[in-house]
Z-matrix of the N, CA and C atoms (Angstrom, degrees):
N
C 1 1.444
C 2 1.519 1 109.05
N 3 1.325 2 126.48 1 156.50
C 4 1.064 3 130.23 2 170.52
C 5 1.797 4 104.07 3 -171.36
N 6 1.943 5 103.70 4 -131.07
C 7 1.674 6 93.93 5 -160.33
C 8 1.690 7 96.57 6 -143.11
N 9 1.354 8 116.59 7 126.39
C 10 1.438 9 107.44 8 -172.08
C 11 1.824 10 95.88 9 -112.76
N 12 1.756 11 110.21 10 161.50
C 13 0.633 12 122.59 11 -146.06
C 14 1.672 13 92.78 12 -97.20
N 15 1.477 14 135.74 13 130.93
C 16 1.519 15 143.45 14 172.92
C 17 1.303 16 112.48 15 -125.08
N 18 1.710 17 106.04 16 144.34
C 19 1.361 18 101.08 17 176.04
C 20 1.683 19 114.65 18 -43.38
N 21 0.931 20 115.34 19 -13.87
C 22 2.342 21 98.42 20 179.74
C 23 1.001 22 96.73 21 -113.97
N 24 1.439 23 135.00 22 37.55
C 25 1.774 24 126.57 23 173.70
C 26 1.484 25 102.90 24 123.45
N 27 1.502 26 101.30 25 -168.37
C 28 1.120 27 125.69 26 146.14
C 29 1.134 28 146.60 27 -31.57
N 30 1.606 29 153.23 28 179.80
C 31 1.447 30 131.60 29 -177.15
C 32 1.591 31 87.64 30 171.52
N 33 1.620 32 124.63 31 143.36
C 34 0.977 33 130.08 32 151.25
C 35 1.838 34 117.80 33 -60.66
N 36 1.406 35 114.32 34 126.41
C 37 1.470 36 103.28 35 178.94
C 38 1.695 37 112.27 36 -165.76
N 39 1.281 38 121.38 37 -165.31
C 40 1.459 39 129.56 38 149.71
C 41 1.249 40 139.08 39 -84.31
N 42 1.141 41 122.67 40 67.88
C 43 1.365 42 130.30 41 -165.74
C 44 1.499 43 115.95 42 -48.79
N 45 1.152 44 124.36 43 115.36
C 46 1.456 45 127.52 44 179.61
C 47 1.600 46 118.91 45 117.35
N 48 1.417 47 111.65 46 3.04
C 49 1.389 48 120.27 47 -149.20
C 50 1.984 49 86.92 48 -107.21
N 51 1.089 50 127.69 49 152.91
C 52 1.632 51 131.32 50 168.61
C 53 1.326 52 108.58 51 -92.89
N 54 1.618 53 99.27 52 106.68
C 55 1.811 54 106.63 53 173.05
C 56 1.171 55 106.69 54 -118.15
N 57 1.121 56 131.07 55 6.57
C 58 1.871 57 132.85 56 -162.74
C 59 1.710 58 101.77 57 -112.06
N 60 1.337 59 127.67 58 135.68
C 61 1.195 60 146.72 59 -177.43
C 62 1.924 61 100.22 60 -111.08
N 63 0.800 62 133.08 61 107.96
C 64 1.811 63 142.92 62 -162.43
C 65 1.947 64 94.70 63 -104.92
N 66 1.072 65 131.65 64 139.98
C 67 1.011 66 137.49 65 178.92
C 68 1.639 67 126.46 66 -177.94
N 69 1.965 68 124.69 67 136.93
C 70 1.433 69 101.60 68 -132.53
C 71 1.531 70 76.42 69 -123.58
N 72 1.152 71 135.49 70 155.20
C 73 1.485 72 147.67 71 152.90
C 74 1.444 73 136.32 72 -124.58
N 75 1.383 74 115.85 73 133.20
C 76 1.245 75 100.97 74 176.50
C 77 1.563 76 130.25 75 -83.18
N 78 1.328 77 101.30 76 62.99
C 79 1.512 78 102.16 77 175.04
C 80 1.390 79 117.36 78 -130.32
N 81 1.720 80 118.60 79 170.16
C 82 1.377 81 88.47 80 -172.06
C 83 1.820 82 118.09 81 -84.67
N 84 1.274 83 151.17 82 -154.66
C 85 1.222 84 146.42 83 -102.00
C 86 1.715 85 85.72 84 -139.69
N 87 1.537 86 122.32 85 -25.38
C 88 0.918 87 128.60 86 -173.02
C 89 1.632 88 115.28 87 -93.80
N 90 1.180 89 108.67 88 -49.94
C 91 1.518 90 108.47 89 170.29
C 92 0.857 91 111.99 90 -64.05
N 93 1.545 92 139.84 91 -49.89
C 94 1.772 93 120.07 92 164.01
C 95 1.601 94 136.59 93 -39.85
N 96 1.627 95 84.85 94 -53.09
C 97 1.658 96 95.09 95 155.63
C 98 1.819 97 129.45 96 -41.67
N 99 1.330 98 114.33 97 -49.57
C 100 1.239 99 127.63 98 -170.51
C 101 1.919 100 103.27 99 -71.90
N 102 1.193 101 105.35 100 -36.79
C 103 1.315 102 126.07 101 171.11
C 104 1.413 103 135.90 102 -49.92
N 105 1.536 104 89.30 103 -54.63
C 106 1.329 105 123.25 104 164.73
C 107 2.051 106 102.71 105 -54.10
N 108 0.920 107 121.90 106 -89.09
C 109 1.666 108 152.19 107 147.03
C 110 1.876 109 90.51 108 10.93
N 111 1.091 110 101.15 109 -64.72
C 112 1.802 111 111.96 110 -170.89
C 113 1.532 112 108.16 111 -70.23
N 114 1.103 113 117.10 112 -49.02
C 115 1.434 114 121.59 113 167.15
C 116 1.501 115 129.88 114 -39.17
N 117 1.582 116 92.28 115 -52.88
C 118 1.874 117 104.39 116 177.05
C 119 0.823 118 116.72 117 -76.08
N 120 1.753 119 119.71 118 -20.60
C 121 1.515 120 109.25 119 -171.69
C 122 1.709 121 113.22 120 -106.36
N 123 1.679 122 104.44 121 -5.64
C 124 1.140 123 104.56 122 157.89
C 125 1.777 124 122.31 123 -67.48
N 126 1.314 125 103.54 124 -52.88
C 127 1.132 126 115.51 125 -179.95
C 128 1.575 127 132.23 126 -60.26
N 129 1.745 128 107.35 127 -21.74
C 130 1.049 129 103.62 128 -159.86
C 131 1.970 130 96.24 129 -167.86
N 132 1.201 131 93.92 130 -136.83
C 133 2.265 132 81.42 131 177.46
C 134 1.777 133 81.49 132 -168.57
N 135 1.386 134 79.00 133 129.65
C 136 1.494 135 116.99 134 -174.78
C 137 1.314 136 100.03 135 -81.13
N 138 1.801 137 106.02 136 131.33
C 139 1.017 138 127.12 137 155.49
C 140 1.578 139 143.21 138 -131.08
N 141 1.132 140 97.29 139 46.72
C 142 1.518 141 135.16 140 161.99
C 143 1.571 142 117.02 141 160.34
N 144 1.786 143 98.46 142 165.02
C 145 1.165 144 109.83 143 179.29
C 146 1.494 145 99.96 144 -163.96
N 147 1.243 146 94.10 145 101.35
C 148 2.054 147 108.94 146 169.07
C 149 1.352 148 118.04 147 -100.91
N 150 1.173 149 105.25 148 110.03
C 151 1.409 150 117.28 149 -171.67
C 152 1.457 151 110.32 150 -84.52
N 153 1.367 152 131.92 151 5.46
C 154 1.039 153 130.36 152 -130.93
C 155 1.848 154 86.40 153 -118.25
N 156 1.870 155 101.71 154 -54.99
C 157 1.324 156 123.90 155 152.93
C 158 1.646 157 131.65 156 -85.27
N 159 1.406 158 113.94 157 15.68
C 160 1.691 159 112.73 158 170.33
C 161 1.424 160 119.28 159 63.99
N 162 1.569 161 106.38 160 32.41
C 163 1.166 162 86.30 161 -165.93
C 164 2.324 163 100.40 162 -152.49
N 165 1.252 164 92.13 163 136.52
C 166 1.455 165 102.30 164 -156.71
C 167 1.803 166 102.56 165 -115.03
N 168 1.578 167 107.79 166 118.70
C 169 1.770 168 98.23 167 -176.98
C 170 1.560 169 95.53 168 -118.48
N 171 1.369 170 135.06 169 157.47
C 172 1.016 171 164.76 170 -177.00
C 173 1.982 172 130.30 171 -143.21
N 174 0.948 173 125.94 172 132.10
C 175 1.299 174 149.96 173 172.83
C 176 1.878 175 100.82 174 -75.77
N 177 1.543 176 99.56 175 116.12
C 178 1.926 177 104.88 176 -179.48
C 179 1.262 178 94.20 177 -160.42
N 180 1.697 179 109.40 178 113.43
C 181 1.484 180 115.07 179 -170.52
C 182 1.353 181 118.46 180 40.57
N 183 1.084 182 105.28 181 67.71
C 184 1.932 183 121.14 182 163.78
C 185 1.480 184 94.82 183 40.95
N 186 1.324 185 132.94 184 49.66
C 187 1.396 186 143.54 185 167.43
C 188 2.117 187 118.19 186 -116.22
N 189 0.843 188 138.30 187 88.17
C 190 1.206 189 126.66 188 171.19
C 191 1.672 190 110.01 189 -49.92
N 192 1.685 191 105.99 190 125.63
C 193 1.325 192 126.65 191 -175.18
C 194 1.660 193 104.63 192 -121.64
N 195 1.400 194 96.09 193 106.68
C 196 2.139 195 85.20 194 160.51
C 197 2.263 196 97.66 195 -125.58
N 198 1.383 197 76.73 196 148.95
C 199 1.917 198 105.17 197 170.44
C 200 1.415 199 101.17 198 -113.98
N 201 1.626 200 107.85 199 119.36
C 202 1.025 201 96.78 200 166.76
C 203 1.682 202 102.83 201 -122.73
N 204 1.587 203 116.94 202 153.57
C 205 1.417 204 95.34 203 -163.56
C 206 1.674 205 93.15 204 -139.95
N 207 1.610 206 110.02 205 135.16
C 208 1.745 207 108.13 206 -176.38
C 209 1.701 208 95.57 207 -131.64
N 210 1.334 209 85.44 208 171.32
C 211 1.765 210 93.18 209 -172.07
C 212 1.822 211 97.83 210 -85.05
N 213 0.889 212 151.20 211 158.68
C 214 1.233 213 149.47 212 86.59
C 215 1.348 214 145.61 213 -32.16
N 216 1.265 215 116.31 214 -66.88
C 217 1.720 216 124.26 215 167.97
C 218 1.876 217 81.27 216 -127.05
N 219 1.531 218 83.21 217 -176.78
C 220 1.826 219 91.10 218 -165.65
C 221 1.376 220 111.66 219 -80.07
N 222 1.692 221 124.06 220 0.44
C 223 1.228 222 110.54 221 167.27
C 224 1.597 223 87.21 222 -150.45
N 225 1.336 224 111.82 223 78.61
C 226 1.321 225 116.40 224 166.86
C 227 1.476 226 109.12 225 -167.86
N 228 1.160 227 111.72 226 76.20
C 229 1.708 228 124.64 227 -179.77
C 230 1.746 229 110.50 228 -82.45
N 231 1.882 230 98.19 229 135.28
C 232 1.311 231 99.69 230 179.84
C 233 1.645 232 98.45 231 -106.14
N 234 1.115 233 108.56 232 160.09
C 235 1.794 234 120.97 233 -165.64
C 236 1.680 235 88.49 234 -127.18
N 237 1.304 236 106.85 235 117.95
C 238 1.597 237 113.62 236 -179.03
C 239 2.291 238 86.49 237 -108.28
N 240 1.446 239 115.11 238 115.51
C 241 1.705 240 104.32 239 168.55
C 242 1.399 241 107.75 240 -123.88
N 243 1.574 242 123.21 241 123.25
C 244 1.270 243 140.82 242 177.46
C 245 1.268 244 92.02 243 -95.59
N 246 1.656 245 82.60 244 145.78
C 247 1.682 246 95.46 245 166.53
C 248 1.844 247 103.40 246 -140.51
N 249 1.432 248 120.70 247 152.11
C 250 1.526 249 109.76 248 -177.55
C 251 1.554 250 90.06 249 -149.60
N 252 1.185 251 106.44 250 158.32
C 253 1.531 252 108.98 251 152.66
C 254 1.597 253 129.75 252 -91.10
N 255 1.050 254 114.67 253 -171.64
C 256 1.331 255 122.18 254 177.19
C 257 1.611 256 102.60 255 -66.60
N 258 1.300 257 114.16 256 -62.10
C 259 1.845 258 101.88 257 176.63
C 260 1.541 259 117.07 258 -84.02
N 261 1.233 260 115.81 259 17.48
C 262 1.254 261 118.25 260 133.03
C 263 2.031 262 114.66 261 109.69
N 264 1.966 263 83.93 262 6.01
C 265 1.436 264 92.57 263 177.10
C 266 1.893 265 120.50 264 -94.93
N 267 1.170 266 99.71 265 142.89
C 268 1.470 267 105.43 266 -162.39
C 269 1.772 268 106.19 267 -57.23
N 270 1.335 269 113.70 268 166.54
C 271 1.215 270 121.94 269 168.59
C 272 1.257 271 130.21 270 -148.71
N 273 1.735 272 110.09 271 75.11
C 274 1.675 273 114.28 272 -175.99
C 275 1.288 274 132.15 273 -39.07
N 276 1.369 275 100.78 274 -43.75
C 277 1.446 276 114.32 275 175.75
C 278 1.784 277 103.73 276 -41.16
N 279 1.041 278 90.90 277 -95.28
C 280 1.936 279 102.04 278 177.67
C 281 1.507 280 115.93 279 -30.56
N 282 1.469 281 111.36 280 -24.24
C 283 1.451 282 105.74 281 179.26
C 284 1.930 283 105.42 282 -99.30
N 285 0.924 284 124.33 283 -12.64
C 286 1.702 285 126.76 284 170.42
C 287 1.745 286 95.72 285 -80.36
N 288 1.445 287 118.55 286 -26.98
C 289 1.481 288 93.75 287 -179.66
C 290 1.376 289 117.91 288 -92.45
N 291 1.327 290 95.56 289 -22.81
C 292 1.694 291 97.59 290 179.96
C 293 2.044 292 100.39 291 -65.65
N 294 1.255 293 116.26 292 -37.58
C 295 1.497 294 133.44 293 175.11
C 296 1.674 295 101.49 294 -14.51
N 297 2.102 296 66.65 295 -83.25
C 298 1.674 297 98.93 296 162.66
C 299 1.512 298 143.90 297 -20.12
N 300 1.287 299 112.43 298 -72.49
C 301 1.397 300 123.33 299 141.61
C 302 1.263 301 138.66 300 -17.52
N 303 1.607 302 108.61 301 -49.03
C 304 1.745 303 132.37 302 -172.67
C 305 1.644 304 92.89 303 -77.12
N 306 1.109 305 119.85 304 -55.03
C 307 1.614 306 133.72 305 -175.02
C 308 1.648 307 112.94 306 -66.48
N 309 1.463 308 106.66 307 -32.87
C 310 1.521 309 112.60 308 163.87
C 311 1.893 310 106.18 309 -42.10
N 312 1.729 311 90.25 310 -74.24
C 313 1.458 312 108.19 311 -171.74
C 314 1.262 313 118.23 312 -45.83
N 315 1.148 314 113.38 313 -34.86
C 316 1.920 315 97.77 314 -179.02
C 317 1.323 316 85.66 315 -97.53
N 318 0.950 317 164.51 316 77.58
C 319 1.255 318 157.97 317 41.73
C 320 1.359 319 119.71 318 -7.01
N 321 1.391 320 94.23 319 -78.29
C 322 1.700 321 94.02 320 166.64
C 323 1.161 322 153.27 321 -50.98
N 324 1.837 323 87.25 322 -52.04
C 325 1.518 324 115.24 323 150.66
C 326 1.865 325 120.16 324 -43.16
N 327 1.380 326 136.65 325 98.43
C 328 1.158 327 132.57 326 -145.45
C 329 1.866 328 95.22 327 -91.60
């Protein structure tokens, strides 16, 4: 056990273990973002949002969730989504759907 590193600090966890789902879009930095935002709070209840660092975490089935989202080129944003549990082991599954989800929305999002 030890402490992995999240966009708001620190975190009790498994250091070394793959919890992050990486994924690139061509849209700009904001509609993913907004996307991102709709997802967590559908799914679950948001508990933060730093705009400062792009990046939005949420609580979904006693799991800590953060999105963090940066530009690449000016309309090609990558979406980095962690997912952990409460004792601190990762959960890909839940983080490819939440992915999922984000990629739904700008879908929609025209």
């Amino acid at each position: 056990m030890g402490c992995i590193s999240t966009p708001q600090g620190k975190q009790f966890g498994l250091p070394g273990v793959r919890d992050t789902v990486t994924s690139r879009y061509e849209r700009p930095m904001d509609q993913v973002l907004n996307s991102a935002r709709e997802v967590l709070s559908r799914t679950g209840t948001l508990t933060g949002d730093d705009v400062v660092n792009n990046a939005v975490s949420a609580k979904i089935n006693n799991r800590s969730v953060w999105v963090t989202v940066s530009e690449v080129e000016p309309l090609v944003t990558e979406v980095k989504v962690r997912v952990r549990s409460s004792r601190g082991a990762s959960d890909l599954v839940m983080a490819a759907e939440i992915d999922k989800q984000i990629a739904l929305g700008l879908v929609v999002t025209p």
